[in-house]
N, C-alpha and C positions, 0 to 999 in steps of 0.2 A: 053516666053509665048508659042511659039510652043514647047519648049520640055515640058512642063509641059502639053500639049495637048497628046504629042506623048506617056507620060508617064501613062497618065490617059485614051486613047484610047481602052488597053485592055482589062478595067474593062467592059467596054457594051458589050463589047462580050456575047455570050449567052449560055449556057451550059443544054443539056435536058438530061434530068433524065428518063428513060424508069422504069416500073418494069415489070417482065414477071411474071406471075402468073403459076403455075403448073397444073391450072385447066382448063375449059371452059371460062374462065371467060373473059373479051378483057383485052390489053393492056392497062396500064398505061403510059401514056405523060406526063410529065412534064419540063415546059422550062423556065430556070431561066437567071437571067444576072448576074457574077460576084460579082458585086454589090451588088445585094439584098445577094449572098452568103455568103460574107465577113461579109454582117450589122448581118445575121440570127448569124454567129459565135462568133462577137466581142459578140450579146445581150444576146447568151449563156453563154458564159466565164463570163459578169456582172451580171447576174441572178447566174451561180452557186458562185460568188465569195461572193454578197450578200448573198446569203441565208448560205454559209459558215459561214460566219460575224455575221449573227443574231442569225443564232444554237449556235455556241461557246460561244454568248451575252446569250443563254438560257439556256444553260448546266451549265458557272459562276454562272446564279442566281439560276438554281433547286441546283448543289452543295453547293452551300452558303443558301440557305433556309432550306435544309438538316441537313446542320451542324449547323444551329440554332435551328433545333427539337433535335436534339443530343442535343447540349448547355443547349437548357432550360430541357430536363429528366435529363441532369447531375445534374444541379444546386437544381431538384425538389430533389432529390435522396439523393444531400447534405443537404438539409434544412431538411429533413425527419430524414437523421441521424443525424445532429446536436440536432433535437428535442428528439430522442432517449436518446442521450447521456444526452440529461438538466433534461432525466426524472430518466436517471441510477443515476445522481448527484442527483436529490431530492430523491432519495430513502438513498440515502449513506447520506444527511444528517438526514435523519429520523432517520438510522441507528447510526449513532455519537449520536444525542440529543439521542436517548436508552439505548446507550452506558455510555455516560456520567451519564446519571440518575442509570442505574444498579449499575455503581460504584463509584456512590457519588462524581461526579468529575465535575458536570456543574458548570459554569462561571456564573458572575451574568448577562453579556449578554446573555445567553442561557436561565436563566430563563425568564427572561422579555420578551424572542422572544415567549417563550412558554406558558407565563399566561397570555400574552394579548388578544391572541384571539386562536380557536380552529375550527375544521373542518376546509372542503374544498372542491376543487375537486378535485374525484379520477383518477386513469390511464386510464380510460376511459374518461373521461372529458376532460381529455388533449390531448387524439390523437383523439379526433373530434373537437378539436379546433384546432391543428394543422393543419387535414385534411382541415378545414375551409381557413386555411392562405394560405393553399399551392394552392389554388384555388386563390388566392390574386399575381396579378403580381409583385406589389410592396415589395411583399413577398420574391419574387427571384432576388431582386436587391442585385448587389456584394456586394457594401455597408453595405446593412443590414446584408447578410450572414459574413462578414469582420467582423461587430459590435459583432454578437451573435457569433464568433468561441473567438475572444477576451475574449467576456466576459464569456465560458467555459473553458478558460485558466486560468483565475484567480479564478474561482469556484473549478478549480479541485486542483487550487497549494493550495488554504483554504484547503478543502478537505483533501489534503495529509498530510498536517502540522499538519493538527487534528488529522487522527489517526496515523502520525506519534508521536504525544502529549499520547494520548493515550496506543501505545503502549509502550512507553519510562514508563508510570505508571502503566501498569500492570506487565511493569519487575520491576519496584522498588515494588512494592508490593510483587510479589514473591520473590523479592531478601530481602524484608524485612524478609519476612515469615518464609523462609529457614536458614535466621542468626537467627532468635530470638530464643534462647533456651525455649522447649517447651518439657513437661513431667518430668517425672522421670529418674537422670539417673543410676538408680540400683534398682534392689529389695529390701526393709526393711525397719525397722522400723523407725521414725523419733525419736532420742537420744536427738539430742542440736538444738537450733531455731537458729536464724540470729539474733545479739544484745548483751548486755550486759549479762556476767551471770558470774557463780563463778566458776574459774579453776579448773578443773578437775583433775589437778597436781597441784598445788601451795598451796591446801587450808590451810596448814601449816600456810602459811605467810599471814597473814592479807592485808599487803600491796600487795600481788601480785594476792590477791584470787581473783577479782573481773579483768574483762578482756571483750574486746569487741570481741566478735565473728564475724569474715563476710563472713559466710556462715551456711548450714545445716551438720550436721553430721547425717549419713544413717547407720544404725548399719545392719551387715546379717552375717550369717558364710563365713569365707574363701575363697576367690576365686571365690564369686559369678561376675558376669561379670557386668562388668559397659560400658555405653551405650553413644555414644557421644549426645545430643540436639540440636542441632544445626550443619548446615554446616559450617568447616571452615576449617585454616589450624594449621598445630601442632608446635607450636613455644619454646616449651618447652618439652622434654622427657626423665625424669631421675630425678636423686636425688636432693631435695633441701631443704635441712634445715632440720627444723622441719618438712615439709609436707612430707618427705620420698619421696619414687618413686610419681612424679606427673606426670602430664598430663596438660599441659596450650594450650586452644584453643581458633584461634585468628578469629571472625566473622568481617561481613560485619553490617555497621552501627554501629559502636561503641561496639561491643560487645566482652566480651571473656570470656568463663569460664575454670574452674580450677577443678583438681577432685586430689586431696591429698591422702595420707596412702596408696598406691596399693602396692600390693606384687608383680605384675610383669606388667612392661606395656608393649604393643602393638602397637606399631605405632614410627615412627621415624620424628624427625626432618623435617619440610620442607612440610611432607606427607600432599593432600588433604584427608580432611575425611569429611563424609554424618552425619544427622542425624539416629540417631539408627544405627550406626555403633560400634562392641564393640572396645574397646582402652586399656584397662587394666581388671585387676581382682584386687579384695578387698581384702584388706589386713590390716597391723598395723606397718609399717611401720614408721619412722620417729618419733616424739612428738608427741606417740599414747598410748592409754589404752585398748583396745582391736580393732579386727576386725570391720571396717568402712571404709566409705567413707565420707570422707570431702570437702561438694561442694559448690563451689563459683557461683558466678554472677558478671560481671566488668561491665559496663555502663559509655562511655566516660569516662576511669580512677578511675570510683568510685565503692565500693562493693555495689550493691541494695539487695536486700531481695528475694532470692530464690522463698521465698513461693506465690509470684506473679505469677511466671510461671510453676508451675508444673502441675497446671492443664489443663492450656492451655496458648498459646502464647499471651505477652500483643501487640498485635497490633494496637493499636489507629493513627490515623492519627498524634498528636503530636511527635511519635517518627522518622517519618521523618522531617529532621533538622538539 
């Protein structure tokens, strides 16, 4: 007990504190005792250590309320462009159902979507009705944004598939277009039809007069240039039979035509060729009576009748198939 006296004895002690001032002014006294010195210091060091504690408790929460005004302009920012992107999708389906109509190609779902009902509202009715929503908290739950980017995912894979549909049919249409033999392919006169008629060499023989023709013969002088119709490739170049120097050319969708009697041909084996491309000259060549061209039409294996396409291509939707 006495040392615990002797220990605590030189805190009473008394300690004075003068200040001199550099003026007129008196002196400053002050006289303290240990004690009260050590309390002043311990309740400094717990004031600065609190007010440390609660700044740092208010820096967390201004940082964290900060990053939740970021948070929500982000999320406002993303709803704004997802509503963007649902109005570039409603435009591209406008554009499809336009599409499909210009070229004869809507589904019977497209029609029904489109004559039950009509009008709406425009781009402007939608982004003040968005403006509307983005004012809506519930609007900026992740959820909802979660909900509406899903379901821009499967609007845009529609979307793609369609005019990936689409464009998969305006190449078959062109690719129709370019096989289908279309026009004339030489200069002159029209000789013999497509069908039965009476040989032109045989007429001797009764039994041999009568013959099925399966093409046109194009009469003109010599070496007039004869003209391919059709894109395709040359599967045939040179002498054959009766049709003398030919030309056999082999199209896309069943097609191929033939051009007989030439006196020289043009193009070899293998060769792609365009329409209106020349390929040979007219001749009389082969099981002929004078200068002509002798022109076919094949159709999945069979001769059809020239005089369908010379004036223009038969393209009806039936001949895809």
């Amino acid at each position: 007990m006495n040392f615990l006296k002797d220990l605590l004895r030189p805190l009473g002690r008394h300690v004075t504190v003068l200040i001199v001032p550099h003026t007129d002014l008196p002196l400053w006294r002050f006289r303290f005792t240990l004690n009260f010195i050590i309390f002043c210091l311990l309740l400094w060091t717990g004031l600065t250590l609190s007010g440390g504690y609660l700044l740092g408790r208010h820096v967390d929460y201004w940082i964290t309320k900060a990053d939740n005004r970021v948070m929500r302009t982000r999320i406002a920012f993303l709803a704004s462009e997802i509503d963007r992107s649902r109005e570039n999708l409603d435009r591209a389906r406008e554009t499809d159902q336009q599409m499909r109509t210009l070229l004869g190609m809507r589904d019977r779902r497209a029609i029904i979507e489109v004559q039950e009902g009509a009008g709406g509202p425009n781009v402007m009715d939608r982004r003040s009705l968005r403006d509307y929503f983005l004012r809506d908290p519930v609007r900026s739950n992740p959820a909802v944004i979660r909900s509406n980017i899903v379901g821009l995912r499967k609007e845009s894979e529609k979307r793609l598939a369609s005019f990936q549909e689409i464009r998969w049919y305006i190449n078959a249409r062109r690719s129709l277009y370019r096989s289908t033999p279309v026009g004339w392919p030489t200069e002159g006169r029209l000789t013999s039809r497509f069908g039965y008629r009476f040989s032109p060499i045989n007429r001797g023989d009764d039994s041999e007069s009568s013959e099925f023709h399966s093409g046109l013969d194009i009469a003109s002088n010599a070496d007039t240039p004869i003209l391919a119709t059709a894109d395709g490739i040359v599967r045939h170049a040179g002498w054959r039979g009766g049709y003398g120097r030919m030309v056999l050319l082999e199209h896309e969708w069943g097609y191929s035509t033939l051009y007989g009697h030439t006196s020289k041909v043009l193009v070899r084996l293998g060769q792609t060729i365009r329409r209106g491309e020349m390929i040979a000259y007219m001749g009389t060549t082969g099981r002929s009576t004078g200068d002509h061209l002798h022109y076919e039409i094949w159709r999945h294996g069979k001769p059809v009748n020239p005089l369908r396409y010379l004036k223009s291509g038969h393209e009806d939707d039936s001949l895809i198939r």
